[in-house]
mmJSON file of the N, C-alpha and C atoms, coordinates in Angstrom:
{"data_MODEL":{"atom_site":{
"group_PDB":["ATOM","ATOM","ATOM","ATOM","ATOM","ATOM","ATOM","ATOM","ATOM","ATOM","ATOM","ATOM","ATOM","ATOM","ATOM","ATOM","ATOM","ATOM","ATOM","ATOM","ATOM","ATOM","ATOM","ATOM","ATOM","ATOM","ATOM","ATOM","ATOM","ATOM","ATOM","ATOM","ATOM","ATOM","ATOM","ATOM","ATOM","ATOM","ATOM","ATOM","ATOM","ATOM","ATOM","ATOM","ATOM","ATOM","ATOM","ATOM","ATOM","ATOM","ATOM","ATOM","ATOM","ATOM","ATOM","ATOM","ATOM","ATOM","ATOM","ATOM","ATOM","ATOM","ATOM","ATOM","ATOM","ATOM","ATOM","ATOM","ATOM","ATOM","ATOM","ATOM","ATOM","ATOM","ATOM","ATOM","ATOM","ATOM","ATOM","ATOM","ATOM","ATOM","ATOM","ATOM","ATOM","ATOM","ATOM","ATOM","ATOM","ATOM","ATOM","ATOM","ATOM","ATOM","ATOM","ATOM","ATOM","ATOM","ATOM","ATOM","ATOM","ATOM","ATOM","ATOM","ATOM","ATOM","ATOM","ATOM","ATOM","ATOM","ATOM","ATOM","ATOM","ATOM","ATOM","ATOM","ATOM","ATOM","ATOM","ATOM","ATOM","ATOM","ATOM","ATOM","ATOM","ATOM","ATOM","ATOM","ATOM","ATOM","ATOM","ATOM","ATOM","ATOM","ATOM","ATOM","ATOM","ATOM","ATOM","ATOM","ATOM","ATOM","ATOM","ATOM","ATOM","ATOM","ATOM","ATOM","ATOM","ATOM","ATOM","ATOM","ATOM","ATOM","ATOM","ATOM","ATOM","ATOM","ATOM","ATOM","ATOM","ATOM","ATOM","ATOM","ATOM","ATOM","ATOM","ATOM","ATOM","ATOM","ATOM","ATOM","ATOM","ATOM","ATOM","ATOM","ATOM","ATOM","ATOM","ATOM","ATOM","ATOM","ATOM"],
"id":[1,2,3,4,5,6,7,8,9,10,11,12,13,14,15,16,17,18,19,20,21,22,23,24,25,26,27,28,29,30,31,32,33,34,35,36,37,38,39,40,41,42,43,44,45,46,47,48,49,50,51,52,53,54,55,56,57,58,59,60,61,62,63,64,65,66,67,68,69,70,71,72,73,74,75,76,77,78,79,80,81,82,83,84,85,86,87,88,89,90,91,92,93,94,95,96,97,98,99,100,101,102,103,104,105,106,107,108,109,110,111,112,113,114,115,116,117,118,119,120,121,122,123,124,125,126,127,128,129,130,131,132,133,134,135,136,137,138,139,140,141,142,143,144,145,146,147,148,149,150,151,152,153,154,155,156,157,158,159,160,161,162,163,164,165,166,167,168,169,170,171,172,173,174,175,176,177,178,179,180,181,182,183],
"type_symbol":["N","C","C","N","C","C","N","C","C","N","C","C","N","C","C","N","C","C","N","C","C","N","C","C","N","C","C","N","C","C","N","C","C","N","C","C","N","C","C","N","C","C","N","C","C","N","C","C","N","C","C","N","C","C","N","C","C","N","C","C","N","C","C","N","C","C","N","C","C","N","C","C","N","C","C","N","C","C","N","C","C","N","C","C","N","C","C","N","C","C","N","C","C","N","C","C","N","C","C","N","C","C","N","C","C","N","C","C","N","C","C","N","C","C","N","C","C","N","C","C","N","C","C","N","C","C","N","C","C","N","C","C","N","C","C","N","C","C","N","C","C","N","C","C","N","C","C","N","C","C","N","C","C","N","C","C","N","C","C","N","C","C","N","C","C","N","C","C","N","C","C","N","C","C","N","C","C","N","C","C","N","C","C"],
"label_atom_id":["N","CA","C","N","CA","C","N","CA","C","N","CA","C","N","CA","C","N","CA","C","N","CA","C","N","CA","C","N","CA","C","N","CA","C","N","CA","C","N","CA","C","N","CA","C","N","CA","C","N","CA","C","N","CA","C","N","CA","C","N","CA","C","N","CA","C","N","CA","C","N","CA","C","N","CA","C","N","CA","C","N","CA","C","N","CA","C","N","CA","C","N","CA","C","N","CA","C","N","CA","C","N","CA","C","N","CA","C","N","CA","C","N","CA","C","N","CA","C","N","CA","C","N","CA","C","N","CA","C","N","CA","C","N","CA","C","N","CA","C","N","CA","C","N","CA","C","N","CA","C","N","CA","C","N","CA","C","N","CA","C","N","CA","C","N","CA","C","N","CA","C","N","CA","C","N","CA","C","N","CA","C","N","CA","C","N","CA","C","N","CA","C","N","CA","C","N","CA","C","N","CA","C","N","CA","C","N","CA","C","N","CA","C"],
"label_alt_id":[null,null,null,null,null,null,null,null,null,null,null,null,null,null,null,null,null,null,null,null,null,null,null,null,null,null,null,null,null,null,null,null,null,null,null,null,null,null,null,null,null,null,null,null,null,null,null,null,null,null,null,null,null,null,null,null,null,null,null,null,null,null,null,null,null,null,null,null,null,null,null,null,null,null,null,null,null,null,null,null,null,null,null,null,null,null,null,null,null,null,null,null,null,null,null,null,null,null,null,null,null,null,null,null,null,null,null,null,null,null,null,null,null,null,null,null,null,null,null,null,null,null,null,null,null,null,null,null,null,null,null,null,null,null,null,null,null,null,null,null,null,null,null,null,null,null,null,null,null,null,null,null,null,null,null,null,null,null,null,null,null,null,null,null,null,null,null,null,null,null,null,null,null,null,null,null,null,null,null,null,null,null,null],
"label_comp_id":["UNK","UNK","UNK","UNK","UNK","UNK","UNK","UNK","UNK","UNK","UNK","UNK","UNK","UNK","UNK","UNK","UNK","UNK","UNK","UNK","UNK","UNK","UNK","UNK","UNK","UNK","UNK","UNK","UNK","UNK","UNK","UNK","UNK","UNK","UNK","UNK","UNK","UNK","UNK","UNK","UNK","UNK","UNK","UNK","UNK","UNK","UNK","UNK","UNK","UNK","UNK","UNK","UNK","UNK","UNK","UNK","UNK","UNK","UNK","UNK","UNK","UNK","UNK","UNK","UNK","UNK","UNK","UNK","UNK","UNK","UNK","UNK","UNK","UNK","UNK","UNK","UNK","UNK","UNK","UNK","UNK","UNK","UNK","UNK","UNK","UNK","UNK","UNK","UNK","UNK","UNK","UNK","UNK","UNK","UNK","UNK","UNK","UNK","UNK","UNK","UNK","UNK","UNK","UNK","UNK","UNK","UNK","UNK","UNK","UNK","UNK","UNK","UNK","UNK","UNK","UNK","UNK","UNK","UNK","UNK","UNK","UNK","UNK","UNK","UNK","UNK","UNK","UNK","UNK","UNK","UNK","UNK","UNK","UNK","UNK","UNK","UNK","UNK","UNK","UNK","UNK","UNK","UNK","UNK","UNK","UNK","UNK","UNK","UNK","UNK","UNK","UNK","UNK","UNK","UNK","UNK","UNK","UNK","UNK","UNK","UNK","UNK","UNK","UNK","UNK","UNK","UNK","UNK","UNK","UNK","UNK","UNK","UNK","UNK","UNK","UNK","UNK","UNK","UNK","UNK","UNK","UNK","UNK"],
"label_asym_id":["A","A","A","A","A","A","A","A","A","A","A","A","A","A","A","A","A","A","A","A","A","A","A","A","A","A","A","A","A","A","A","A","A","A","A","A","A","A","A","A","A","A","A","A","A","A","A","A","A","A","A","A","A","A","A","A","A","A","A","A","A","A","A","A","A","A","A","A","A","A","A","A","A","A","A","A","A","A","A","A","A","A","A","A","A","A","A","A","A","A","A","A","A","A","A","A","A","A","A","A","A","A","A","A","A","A","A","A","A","A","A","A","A","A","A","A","A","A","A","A","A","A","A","A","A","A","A","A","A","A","A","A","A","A","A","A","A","A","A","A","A","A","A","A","A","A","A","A","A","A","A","A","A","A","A","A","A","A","A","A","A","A","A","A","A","A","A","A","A","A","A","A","A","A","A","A","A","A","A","A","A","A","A"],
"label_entity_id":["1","1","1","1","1","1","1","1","1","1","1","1","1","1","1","1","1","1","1","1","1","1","1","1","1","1","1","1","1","1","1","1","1","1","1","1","1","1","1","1","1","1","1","1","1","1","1","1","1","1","1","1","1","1","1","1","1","1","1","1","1","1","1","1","1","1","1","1","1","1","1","1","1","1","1","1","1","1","1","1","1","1","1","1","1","1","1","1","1","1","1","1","1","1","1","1","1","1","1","1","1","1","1","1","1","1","1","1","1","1","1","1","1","1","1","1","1","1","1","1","1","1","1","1","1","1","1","1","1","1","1","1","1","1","1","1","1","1","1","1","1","1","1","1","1","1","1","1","1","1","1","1","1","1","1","1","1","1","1","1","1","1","1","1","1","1","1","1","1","1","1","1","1","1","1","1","1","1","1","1","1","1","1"],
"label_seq_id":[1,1,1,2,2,2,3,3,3,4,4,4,5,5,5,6,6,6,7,7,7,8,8,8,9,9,9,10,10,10,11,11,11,12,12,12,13,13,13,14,14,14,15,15,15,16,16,16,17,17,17,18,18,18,19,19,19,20,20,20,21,21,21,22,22,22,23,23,23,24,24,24,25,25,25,26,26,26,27,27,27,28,28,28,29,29,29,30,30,30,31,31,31,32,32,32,33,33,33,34,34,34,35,35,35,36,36,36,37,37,37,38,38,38,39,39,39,40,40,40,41,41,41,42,42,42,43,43,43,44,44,44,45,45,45,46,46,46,47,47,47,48,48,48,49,49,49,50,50,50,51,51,51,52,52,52,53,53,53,54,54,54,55,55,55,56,56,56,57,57,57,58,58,58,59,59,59,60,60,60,61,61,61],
"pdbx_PDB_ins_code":[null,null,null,null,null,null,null,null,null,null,null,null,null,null,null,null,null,null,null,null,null,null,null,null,null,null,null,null,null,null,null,null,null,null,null,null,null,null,null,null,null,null,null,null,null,null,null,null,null,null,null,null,null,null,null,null,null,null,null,null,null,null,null,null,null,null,null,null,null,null,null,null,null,null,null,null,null,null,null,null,null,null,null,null,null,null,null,null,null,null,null,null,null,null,null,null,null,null,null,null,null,null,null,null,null,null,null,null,null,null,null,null,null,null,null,null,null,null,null,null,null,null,null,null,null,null,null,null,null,null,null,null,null,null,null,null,null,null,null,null,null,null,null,null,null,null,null,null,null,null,null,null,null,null,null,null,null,null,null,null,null,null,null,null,null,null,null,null,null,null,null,null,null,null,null,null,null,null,null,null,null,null,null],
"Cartn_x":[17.985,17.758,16.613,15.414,14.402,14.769,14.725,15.049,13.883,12.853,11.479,11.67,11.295,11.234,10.921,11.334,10.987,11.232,10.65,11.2,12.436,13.205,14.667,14.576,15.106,15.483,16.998,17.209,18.7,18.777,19.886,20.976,21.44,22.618,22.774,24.175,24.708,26.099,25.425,23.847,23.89,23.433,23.821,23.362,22.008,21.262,20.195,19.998,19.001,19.02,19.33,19.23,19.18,20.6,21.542,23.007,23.654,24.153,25.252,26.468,26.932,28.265,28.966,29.978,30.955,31.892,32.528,32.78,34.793,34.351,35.97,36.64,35.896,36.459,35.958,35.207,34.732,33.677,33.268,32.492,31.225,30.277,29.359,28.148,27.102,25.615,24.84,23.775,22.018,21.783,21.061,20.911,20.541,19.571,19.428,20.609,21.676,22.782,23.679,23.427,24.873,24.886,24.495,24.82,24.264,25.23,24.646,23.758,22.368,21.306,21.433,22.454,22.422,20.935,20.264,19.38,19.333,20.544,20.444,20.285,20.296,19.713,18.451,17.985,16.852,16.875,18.084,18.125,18.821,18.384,18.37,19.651,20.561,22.328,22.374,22.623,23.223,24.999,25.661,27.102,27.525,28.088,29.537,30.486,29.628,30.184,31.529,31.986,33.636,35.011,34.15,35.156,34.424,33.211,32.021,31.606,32.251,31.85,30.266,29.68,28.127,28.129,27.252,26.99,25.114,24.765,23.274,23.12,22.578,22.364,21.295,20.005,19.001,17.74,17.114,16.15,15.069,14.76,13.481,12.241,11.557,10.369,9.409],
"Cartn_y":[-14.528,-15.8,-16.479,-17.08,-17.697,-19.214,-19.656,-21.015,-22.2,-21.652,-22.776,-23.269,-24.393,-25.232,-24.546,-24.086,-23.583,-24.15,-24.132,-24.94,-24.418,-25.048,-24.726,-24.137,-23.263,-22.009,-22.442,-22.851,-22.725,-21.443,-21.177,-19.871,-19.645,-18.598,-18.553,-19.757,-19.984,-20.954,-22.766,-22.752,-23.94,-24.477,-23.041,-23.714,-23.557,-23.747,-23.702,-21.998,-21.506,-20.478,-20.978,-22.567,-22.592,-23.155,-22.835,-23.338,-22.791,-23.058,-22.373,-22.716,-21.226,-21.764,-20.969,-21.776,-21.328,-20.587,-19.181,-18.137,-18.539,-19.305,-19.955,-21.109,-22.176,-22.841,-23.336,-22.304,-22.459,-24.294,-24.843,-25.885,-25.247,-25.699,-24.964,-26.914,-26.691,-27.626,-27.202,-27.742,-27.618,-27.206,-26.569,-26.298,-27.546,-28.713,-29.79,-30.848,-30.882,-32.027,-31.198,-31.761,-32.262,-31.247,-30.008,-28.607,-29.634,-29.075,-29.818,-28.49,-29.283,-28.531,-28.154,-27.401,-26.87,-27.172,-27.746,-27.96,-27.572,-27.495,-27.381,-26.07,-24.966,-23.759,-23.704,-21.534,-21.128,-20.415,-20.603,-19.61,-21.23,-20.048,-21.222,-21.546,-22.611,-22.204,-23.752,-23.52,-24.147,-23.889,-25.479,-25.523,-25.972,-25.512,-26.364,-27.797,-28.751,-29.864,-30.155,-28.971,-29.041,-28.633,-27.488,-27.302,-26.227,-26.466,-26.373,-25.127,-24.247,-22.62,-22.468,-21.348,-21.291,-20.355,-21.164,-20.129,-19.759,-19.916,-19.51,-19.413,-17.931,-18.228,-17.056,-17.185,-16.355,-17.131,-16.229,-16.826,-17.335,-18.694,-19.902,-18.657,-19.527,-18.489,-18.682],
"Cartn_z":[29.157,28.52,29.232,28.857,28.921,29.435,30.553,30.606,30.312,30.117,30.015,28.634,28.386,27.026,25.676,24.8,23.888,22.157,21.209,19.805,19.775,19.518,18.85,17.659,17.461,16.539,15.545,14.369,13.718,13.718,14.404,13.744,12.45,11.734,10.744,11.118,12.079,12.023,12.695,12.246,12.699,13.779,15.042,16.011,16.685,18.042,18.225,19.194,19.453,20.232,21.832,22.015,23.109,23.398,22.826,22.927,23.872,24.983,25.996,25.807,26.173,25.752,27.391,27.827,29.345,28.561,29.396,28.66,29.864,30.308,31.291,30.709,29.483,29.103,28.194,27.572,25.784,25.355,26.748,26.56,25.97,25.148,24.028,23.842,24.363,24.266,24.297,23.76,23.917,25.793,26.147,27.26,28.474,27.572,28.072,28.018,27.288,26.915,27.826,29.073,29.866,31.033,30.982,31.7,33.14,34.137,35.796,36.388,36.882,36.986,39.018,39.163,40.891,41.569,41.907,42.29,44.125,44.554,45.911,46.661,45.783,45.936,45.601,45.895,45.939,44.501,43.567,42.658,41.285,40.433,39.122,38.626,38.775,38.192,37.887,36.448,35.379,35.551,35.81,35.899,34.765,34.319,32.959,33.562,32.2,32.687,32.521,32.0,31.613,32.864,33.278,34.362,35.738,35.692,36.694,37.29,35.996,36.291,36.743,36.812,36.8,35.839,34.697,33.24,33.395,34.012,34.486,36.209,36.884,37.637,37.648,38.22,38.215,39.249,39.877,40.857,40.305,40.813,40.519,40.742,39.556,39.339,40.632],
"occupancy":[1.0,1.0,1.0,1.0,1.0,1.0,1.0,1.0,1.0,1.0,1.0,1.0,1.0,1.0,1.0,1.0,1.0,1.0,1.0,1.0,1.0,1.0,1.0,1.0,1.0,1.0,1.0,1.0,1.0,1.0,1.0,1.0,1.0,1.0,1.0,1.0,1.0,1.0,1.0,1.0,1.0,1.0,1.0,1.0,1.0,1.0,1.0,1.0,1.0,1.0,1.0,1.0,1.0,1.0,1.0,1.0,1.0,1.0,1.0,1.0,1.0,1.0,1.0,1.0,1.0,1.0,1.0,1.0,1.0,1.0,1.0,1.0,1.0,1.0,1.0,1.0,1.0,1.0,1.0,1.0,1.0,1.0,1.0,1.0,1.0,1.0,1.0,1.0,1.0,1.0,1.0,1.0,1.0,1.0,1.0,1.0,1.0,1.0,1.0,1.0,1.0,1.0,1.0,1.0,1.0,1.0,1.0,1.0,1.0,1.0,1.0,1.0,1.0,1.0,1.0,1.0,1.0,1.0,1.0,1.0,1.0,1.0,1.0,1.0,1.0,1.0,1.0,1.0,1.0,1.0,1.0,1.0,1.0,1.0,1.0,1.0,1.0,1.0,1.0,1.0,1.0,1.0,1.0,1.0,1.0,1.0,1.0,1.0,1.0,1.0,1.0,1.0,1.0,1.0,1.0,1.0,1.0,1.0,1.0,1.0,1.0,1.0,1.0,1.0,1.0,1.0,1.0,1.0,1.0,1.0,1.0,1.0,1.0,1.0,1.0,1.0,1.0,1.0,1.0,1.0,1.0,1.0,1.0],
"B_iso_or_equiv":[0.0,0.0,0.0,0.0,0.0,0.0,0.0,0.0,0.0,0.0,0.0,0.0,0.0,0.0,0.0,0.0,0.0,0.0,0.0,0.0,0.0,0.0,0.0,0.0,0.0,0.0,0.0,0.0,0.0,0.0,0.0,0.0,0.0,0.0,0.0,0.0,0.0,0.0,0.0,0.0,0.0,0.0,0.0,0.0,0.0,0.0,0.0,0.0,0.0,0.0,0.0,0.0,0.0,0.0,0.0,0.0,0.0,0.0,0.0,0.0,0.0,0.0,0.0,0.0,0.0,0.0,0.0,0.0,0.0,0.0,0.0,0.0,0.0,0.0,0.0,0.0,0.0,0.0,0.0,0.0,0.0,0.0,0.0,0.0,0.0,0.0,0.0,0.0,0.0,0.0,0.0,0.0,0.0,0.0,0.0,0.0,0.0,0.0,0.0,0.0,0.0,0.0,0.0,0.0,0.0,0.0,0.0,0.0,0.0,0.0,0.0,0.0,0.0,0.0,0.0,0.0,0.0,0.0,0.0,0.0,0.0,0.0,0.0,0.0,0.0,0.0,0.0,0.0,0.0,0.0,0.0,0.0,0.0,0.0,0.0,0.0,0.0,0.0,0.0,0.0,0.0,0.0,0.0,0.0,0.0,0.0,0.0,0.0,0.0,0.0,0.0,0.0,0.0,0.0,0.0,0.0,0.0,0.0,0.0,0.0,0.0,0.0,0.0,0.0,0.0,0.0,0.0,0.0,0.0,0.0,0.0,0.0,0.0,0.0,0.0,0.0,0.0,0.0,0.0,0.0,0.0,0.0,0.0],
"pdbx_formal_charge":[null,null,null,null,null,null,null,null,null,null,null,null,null,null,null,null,null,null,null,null,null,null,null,null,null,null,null,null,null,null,null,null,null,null,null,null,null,null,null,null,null,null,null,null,null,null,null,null,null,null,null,null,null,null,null,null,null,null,null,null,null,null,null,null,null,null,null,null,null,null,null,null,null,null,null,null,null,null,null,null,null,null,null,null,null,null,null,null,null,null,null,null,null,null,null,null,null,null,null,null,null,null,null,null,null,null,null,null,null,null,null,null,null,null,null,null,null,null,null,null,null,null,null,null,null,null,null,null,null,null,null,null,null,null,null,null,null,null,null,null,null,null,null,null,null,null,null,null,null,null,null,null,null,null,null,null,null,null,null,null,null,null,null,null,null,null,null,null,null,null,null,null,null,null,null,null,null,null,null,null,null,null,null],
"auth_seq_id":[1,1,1,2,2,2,3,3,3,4,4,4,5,5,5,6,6,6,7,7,7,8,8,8,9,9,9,10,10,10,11,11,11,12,12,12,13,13,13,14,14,14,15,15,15,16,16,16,17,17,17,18,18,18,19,19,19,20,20,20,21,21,21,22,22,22,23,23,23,24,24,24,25,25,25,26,26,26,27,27,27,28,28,28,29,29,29,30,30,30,31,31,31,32,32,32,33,33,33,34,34,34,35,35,35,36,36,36,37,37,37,38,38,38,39,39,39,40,40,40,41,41,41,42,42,42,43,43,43,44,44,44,45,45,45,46,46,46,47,47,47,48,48,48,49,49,49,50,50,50,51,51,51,52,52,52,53,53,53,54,54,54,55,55,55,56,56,56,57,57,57,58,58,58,59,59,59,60,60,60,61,61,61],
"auth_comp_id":["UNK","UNK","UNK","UNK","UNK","UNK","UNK","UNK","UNK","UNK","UNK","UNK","UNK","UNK","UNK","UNK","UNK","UNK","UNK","UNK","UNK","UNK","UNK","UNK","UNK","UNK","UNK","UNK","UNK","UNK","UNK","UNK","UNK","UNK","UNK","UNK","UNK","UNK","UNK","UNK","UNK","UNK","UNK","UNK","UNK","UNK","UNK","UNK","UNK","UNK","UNK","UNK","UNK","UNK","UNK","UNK","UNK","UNK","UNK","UNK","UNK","UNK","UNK","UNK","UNK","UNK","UNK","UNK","UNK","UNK","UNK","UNK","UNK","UNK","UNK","UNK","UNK","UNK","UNK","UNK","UNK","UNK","UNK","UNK","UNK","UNK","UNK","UNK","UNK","UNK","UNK","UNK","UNK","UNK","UNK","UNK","UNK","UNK","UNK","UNK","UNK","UNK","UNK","UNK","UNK","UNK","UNK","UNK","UNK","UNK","UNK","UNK","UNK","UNK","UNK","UNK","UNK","UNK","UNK","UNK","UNK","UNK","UNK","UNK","UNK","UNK","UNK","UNK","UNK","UNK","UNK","UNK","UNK","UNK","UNK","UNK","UNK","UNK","UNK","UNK","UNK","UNK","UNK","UNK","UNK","UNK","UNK","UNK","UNK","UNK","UNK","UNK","UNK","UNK","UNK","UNK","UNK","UNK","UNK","UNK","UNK","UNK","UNK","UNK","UNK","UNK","UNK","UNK","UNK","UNK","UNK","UNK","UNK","UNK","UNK","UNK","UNK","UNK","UNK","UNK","UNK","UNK","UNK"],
"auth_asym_id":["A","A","A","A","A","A","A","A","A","A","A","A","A","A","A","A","A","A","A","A","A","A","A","A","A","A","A","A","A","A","A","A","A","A","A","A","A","A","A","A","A","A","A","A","A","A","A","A","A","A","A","A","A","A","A","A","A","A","A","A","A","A","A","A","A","A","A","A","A","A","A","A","A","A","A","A","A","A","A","A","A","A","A","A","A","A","A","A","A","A","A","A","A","A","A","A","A","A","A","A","A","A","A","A","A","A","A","A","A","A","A","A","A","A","A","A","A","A","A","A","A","A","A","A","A","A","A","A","A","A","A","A","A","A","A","A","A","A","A","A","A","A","A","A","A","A","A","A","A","A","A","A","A","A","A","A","A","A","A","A","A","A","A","A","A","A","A","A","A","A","A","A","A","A","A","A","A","A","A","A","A","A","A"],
"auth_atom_id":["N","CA","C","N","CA","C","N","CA","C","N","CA","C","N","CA","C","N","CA","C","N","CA","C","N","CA","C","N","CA","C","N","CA","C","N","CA","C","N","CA","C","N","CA","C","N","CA","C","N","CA","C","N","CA","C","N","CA","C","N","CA","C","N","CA","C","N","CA","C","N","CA","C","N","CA","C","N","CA","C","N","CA","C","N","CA","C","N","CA","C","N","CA","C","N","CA","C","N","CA","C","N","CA","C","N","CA","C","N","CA","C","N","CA","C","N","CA","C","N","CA","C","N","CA","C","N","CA","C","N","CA","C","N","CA","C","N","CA","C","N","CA","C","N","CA","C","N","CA","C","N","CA","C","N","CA","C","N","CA","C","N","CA","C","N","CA","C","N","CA","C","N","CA","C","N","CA","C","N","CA","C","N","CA","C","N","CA","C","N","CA","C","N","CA","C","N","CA","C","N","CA","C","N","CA","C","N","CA","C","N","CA","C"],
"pdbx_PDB_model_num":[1,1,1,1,1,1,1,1,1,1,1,1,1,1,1,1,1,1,1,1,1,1,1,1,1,1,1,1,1,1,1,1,1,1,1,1,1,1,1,1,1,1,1,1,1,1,1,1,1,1,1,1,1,1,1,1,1,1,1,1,1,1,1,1,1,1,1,1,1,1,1,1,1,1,1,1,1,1,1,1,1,1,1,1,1,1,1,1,1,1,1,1,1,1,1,1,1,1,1,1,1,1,1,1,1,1,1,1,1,1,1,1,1,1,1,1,1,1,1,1,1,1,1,1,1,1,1,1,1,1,1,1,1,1,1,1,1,1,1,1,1,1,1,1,1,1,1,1,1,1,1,1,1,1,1,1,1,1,1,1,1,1,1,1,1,1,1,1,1,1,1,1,1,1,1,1,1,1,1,1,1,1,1]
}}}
């Protein structure tokens, strides 16, 4: 998955290509609405604001 800014894409159900969804407690947003951005590492991790899994984690470019 591409994390840099890109046009939003509709799917065939609506949603955007850039939709995450946490696979621990089915929370589902735009990549920018809400996901907590780990900033205190060397590597890239997107947390779920639902119950604070890490649904992105991959090293800063």
């Amino acid at each position: 998955m591409t994390l840099e800014a890109s046009p939003a894409r509709a799917a065939a159900d609506g949603r955007t290509k850039r939709t995450l969804f946490c696979p621990t407690c089915g929370h589902e947003s735009a990549m920018d609405d809400g996901w907590i951005d780990d900033d205190g590492t060397e590597r890239r991790r997107l947390l779920c604001p639902g119950c604070g899994d890490t649904v992105v984690d991959r090293p800063r470019p």
